[in-house]
N, C-alpha and C positions, 0 to 999 in steps of 0.2 A: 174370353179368357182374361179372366184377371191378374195384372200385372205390379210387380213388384222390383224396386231399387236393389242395386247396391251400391252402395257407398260409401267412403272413408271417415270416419266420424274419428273424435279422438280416444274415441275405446276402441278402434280398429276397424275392420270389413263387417257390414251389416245390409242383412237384405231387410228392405224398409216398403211397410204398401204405402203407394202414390200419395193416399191420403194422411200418413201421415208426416209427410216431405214438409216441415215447418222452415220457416223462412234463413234461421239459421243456420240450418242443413244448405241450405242454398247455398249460403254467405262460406258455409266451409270449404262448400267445392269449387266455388270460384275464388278465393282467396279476399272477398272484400271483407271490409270491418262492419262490423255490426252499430257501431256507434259515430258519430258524426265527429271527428275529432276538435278539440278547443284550438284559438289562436297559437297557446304556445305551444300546441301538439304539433303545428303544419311548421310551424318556424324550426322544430327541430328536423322535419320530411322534405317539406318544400324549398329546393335551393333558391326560387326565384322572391320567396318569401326569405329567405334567413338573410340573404345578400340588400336586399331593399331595407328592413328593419335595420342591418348593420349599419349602412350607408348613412341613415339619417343621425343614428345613433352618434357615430364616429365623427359626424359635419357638426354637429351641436355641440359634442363635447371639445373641438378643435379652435371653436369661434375664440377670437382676442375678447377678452372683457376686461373692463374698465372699472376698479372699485374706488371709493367717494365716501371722505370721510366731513359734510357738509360741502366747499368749494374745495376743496384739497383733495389731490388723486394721492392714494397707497399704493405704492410703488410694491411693499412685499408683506403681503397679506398676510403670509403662512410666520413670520416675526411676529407682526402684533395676535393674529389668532392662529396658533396651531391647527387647531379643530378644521381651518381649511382644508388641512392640506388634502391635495388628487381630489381636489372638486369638480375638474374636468373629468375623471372615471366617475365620479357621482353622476354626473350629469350626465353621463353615455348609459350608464342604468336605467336613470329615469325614465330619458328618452323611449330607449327600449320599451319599458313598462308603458308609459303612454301610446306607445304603437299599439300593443298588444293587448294591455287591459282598457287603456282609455284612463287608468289614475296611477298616481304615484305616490309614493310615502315616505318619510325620511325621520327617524328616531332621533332625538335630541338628547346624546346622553352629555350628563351633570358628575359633577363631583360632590362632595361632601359640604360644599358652598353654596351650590349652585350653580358654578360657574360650566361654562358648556365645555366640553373633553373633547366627544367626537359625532360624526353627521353618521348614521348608518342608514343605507335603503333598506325597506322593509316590502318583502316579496308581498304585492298586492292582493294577489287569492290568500292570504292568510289575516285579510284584511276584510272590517264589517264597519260603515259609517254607522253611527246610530244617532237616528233621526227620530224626532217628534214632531207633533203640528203646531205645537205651543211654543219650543226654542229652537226647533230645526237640529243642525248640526249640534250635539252635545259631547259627545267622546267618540272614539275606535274601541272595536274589541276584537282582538289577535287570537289566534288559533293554530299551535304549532305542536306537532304529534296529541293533539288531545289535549293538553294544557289550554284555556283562556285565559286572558289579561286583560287589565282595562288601559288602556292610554287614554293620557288626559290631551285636551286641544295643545295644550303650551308646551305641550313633550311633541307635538308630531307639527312636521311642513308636508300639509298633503296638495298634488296639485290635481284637478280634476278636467278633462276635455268638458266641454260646452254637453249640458244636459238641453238636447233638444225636444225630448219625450214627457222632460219633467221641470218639475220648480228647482230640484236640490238633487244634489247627487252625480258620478260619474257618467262621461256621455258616451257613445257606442264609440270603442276605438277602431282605426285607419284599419289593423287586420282584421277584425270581425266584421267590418264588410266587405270585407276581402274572404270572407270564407268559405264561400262558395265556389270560387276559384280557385280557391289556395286547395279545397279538396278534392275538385276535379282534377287538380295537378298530381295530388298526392295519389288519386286511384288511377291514373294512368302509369304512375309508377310502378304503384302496390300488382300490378295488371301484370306488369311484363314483367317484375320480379319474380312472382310466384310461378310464372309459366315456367319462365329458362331453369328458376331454382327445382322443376319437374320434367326436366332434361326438355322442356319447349314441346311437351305433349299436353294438349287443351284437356280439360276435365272432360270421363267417359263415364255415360250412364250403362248400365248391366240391364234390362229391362228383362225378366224370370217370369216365365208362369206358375202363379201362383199354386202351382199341385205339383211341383218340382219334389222327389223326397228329399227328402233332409241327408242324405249322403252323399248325393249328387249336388245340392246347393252347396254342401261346404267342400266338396270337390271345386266348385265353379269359385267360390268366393276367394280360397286361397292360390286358385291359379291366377285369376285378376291380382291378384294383392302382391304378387311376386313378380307376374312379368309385366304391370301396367304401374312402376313406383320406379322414378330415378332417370336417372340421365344412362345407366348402364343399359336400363331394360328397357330404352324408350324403342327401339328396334327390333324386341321380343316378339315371338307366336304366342297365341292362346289357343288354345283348345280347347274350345269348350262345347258346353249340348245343341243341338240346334234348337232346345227351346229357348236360347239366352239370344236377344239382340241389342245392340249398341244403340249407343246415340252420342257424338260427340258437341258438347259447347262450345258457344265463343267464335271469335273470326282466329285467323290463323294468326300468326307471328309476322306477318309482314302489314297489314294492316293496324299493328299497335302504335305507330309512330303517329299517327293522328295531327300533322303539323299545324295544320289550321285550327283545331280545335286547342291544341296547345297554344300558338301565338297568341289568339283570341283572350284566353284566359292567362297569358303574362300582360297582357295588357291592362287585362281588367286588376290585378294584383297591383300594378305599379300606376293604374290611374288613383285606388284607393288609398296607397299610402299617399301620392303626392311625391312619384321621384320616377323621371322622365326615364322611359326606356335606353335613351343614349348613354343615359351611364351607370346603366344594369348588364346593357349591350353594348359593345364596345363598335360592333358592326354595324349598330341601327342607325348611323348618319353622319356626316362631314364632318371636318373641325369645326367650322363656323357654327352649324345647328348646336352640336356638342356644347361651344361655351355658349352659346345662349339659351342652351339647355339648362344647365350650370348655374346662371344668372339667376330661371327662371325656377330652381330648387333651391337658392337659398334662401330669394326674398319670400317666395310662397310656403316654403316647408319648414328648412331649418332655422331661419331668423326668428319665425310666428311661435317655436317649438321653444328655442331659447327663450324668449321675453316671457312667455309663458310660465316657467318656472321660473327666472328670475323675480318676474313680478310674485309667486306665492315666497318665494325666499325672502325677498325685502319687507313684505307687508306682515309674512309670522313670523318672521325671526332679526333679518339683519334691523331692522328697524329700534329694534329693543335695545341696539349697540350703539347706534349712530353713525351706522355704516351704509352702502347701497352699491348695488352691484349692476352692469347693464352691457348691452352687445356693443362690442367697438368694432361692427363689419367693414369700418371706415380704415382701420388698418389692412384689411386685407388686402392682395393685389389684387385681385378679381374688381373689387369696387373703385380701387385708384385709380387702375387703367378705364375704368368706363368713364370715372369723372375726368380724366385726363383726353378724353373722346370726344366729351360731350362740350366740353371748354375750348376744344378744336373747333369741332362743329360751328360754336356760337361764332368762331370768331370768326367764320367765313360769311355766315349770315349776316353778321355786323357789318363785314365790309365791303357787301352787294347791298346793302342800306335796307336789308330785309326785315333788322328788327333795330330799334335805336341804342344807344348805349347805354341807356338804365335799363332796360330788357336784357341787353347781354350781362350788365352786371348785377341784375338782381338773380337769373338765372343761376348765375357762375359763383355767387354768393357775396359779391359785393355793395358795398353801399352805394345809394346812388347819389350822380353829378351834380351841383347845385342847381345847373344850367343844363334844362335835359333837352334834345335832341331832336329832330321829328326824323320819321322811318323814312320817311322817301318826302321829296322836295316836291313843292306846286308844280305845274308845268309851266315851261318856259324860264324858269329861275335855272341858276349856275350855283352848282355846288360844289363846295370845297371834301374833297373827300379823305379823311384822313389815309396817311402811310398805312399798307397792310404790314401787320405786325410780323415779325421774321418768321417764317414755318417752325412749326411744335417738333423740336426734338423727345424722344423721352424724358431729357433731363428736366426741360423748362416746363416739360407737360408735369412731368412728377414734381415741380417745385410751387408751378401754381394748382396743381392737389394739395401739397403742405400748406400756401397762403390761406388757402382759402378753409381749411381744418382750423387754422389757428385763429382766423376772424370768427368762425363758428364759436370755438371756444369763449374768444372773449366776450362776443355777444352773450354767449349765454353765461356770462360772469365765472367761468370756469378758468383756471390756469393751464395753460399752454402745458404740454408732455414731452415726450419725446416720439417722433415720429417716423417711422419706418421706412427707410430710405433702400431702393433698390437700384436707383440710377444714378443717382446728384454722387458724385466722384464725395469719395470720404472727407479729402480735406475743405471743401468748399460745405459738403455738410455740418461738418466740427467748427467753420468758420459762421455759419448762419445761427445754432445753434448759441455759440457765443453773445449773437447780435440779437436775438430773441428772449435771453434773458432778460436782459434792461429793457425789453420790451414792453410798455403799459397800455399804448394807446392803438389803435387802427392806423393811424400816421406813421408811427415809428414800424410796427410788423411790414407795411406797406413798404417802405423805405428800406426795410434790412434785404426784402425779395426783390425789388428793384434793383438794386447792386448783385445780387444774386445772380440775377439774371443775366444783367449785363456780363457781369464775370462766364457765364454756361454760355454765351455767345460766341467768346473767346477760343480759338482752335487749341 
């Protein structure tokens, strides 16, 4: 007996032979997509995709940067060039776009001088490098409702991920190898949506002998179509011939939650951007893991992500000004408190004679003693062991973070700033501060925290 479908197609109830069941017809009645969706398709579907892309997005745009006008910091960018201004929402774009496409773009518009107006991001699928083997990179050419354009290099700051596949051009971004995951998420969704939105009754085949008449088939087709559609009639009888047999798809409604094959694939989502499940999941581990989680996403993700564009902003654009721009992660508390940790550390080490005192002060960033030290004594010798220095309050830990910021600075022939104070009590800050101006030499910075200190000792 040869047999025959019915099914739902978007012209309505059709009885359909076996052979010609095409693969779409499939995709209808189970509710999958036909087409493999793009990165920024799952970022609009996949919550565990939109939340990761924000995150990093939001971490980069958040970073303190530090702008350089030769040895001179610019304290307010947005006075000497407007065109800055919301550079940090620039850069949470970008970001974005380098998650997801793997490049970024930024329009450089001019005025009637030439002088630069404003920075716009320019949505990267509307974006073509154009590339030859004689000059390489030559221009962009932009495509917006069917219009093209040319940009020229001096009009655009494009930044590109690392082309591993090639010599030139953009490299595979963090979501698109994530998409494999990102669309197993996305059809376990699409899965249990379509069920409940069909009152949670699995897709049913009608299987008809084909010598059914034709008034009895559409007898059978509109009884299906009325009591097998919706949440009302998911509890409905049919009646139908006994030449008609079912076949139902799919596992039930309790078997959709798939945990494992979910967690598996939030994992694989947030190994490919580069942002630790601890702070996707707020339940995935201790405080401790948490900020070392944290640590272990800005230096690998977001720091790598910023200088990244920084460096295409400096090298095609800010450079043409005589300006430069770079990550000051050194303000943040997250890095104070680790260097405030690790200057603890050392000093404990120094005073079990584990490392000698130019090792703790090359460490901690100081210069070293004219007269240096040895780690541990011959045997038999009597050593003098210096006083252990008073235990590291917050304050003194956060004053020798500022010391040792400011010797960085003048080592590297940079002038001192102002420095982000979360512990050192206001007035003693506003008093150091004073004593740092007249500051020129390693001697004198050394001496103004010396007193410092002494003074944070004091109850």
């Amino acid at each position: 007996m040869t047999k025959r479908f019915i099914v739902a197609t978007a012209e309505g109830m059709k009885s359909i032979p076996l052979s010609a069941m095409t693969p779409e017809l499939w995709r209808s009645m189970t509710g999958s997509d036909a087409n493999a969706g793009t990165p920024a398709d799952y970022y609009r579907r996949v919550p565990w995709l939109y939340a990761g892309v924000n995150l990093i997005a939001r971490s980069v745009a958040s970073l303190p940067l530090r702008w350089t006008r030769g040895d001179d910091v610019i304290e307010d960018t947005t006075r000497l060039m407007p065109w800055l201004q919301s550079f940090g929402d620039l850069l949470d774009g970008l970001t974005g776009d380098l998650v997801l496409y793997g490049a970024a773009y930024v329009w450089l518009g001019r005025n009637a001088r030439g002088n630069p107006t404003q920075l716009r991001r320019l949505l990267p699928s509307t974006i073509t490098p154009k590339i030859n083997a004689t000059d390489g990179l030559t221009h962009f050419e932009r495509r917006v409702n069917g219009a093209l354009s040319t940009l020229a290099l001096e009009d655009v700051v494009y930044i590109w991920l690392p082309n591993r596949a090639g010599e030139i051009g953009p490299g595979v971004a963090p979501a698109q190898a994530a998409l494999s995951a990102s669309g197993a998420l996305a059809a376990i969704d699409s899965t249990a949506e379509n069920l409940f939105s069909n009152g949670a009754v699995r897709p049913t085949i009608a299987f008809i002998d084909d010598n059914m008449p034709d008034a009895e088939l559409e007898r059978v087709q509109s009884t299906i179509s009325r009591k097998l559609s919706g949440v009302k009639s998911a509890l409905g009888f049919v009646a139908v011939s006994k030449k008609v047999e079912f076949a139902t798809i799919g596992d039930p409604p309790d078997n959709l939650a798939m945990p494992e094959l979910t967690t598996t694939k939030r994992e694989d989502v947030a190994t490919a951007l580069g942002v630790p499940q601890t702070l996707l999941f707020s339940q995935a581990a201790n405080f401790a893991t948490s900020q070392q989680d944290t640590l272990n996403f800005y230096d690998m993700t977001v720091i790598p992500h910023a200088m990244r564009q920084l460096s295409a902003f400096n090298s095609q654009l800010f450079n043409r000004y005589g300006i430069a721009v770079e990550t000051a992660e050194d303000e943040l508390e997250l890095y104070q408190q680790m260097q405030g940790d690790q200057v603890q550390a050392l000093s404990v080490m120094h005073a079990q004679r584990v490392i000698t005192a130019n090792e703790f002060r090359d460490r901690a960033g100081f210069p070293p003693l004219a007269e240096p030290e040895a780690a541990q004594a011959p045997a038999g010798e009597t050593v003098t062991v210096e006083a252990l220095p008073e235990p590291d309050t917050p304050v003194r830990a956060e004053l020798r973070a500022w010391q040792r910021y400011q010797l960085k600075r003048l080592g590297n022939g940079k002038a001192g700033r102002p420095f982000h104070s979360e512990h050192v009590p206001p007035v003693l800050a506003a008093a150091l501060e004073g004593q740092l101006e007249g500051a020129t030499d390693a001697g004198a910075i050394k001496a103004a925290f010396e007193d410092a200190l002494i003074w944070a000792g004091y109850p």
